[in-house]
C-alpha positions in Angstrom: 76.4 96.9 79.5 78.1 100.0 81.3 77.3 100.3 84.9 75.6 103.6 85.8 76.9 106.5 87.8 75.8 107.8 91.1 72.2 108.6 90.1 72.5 108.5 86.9 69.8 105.2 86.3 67.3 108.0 88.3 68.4 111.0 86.5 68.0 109.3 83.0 64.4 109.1 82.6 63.8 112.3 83.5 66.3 114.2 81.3 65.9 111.7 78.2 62.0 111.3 78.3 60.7 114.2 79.7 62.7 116.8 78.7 62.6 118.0 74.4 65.4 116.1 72.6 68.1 118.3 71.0 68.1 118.0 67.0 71.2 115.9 65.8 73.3 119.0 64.2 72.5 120.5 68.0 74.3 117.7 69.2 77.6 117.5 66.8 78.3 121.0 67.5 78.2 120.8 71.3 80.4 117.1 71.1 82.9 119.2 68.4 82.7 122.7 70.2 81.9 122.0 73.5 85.3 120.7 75.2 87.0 124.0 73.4 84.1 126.2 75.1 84.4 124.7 78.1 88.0 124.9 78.4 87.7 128.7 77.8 85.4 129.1 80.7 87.4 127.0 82.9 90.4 129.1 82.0 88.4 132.6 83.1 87.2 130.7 86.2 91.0 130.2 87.0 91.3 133.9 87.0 88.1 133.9 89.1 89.4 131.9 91.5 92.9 133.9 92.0 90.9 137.3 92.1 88.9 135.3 95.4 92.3 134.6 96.6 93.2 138.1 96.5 96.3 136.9 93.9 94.2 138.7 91.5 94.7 141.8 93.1 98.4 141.8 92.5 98.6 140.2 89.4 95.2 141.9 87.4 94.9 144.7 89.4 91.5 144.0 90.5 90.4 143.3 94.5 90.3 140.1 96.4 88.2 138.3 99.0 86.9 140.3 102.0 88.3 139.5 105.0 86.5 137.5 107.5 83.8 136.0 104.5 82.3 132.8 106.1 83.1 128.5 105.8 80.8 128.3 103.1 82.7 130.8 100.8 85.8 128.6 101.0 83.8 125.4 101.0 82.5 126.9 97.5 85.9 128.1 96.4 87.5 124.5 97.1 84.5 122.8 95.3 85.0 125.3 92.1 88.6 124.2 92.2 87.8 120.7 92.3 85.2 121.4 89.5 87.6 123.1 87.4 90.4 120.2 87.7 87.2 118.2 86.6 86.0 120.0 83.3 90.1 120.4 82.5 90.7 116.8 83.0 87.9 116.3 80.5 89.1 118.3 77.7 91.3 115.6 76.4 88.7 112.6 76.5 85.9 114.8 75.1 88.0 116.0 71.9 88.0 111.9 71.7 84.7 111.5 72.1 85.4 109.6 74.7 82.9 108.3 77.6 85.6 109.4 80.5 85.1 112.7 79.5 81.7 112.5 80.0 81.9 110.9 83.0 83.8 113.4 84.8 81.3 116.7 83.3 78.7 114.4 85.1 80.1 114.6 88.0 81.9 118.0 88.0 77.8 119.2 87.4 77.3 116.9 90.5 80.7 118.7 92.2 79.0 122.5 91.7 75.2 121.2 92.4 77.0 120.2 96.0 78.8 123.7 96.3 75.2 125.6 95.4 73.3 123.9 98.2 76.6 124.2 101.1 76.1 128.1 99.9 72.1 128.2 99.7 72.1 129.0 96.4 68.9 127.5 95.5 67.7 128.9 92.6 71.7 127.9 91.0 71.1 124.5 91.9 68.1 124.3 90.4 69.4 126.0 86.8 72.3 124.7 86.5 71.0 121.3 87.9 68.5 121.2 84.8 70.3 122.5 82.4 73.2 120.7 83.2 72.1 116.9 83.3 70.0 118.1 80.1 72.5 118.9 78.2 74.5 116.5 79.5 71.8 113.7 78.9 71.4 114.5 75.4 74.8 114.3 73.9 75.7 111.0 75.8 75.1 108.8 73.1 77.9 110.5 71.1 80.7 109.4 73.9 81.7 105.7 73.6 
């Protein structure tokens, strides 16, 4: 048996019992198209996070960060990096249907939950919180 992640024995019940199981062709495409959608979105949040840098500025020419923005912005902004390094470092194990790759979406969803609360965005955490582990929840058994 495969040990469980960092809340993931708690989290299981709720997202696999109480939430409405996905149909199985709902399932195949997000395990075949998923790690190619996610990468696209990882790739525009690279861009997001140069335009927060200001690096946007000079290379898109589109504005940057506003001087004197607060701990929690670059808190965030360090978190979405680490995030991102998460869901890229998953592409390759997801495409092989491989439980790594799951692994490391479970915890780059537990990555951004951590940067919603440092910036009080409750209502994000909560969204992308249940959305997240329940998507996440349902096309686990397709990893090995």
């Amino acid at each position: 048996m495969e040990s469980k992640l960092l809340l993931e024995k708690e989290l299981e019940p709720i997202f696999l019992q109480k939430f409405p199981p996905f149909s199985e062709e709902v399932k195949e495409f997000l395990v075949k198209y998923g790690p190619y959608i996610m990468l696209f979105f990882s790739v525009l949040g690279i861009f997001a996070l140069l335009t927060a840098f200001g690096l946007g500025g000079a290379i898109f020419g589109m504005g940057g960060a506003a001087a004197g923005l607060g701990a929690t912005f670059y808190v965030g902004v360090a978190l979405g990096v680490i995030t991102l390094i998460m869901y890229l470092m998953a592409f390759t194990p997801l495409k092989a249907r491989k439980r790594a790759g799951w692994n490391l979406l479970y915890y780059a969803v537990l990555v951004g939950l951590v940067s919603n609360l440092i910036q009080f965005q409750i209502v994000g955490f909560i969204i992308s919180g249940l959305i997240g582990f329940w998507v996440l929840f349902q096309i686990r058994e397709k990893y090995i």
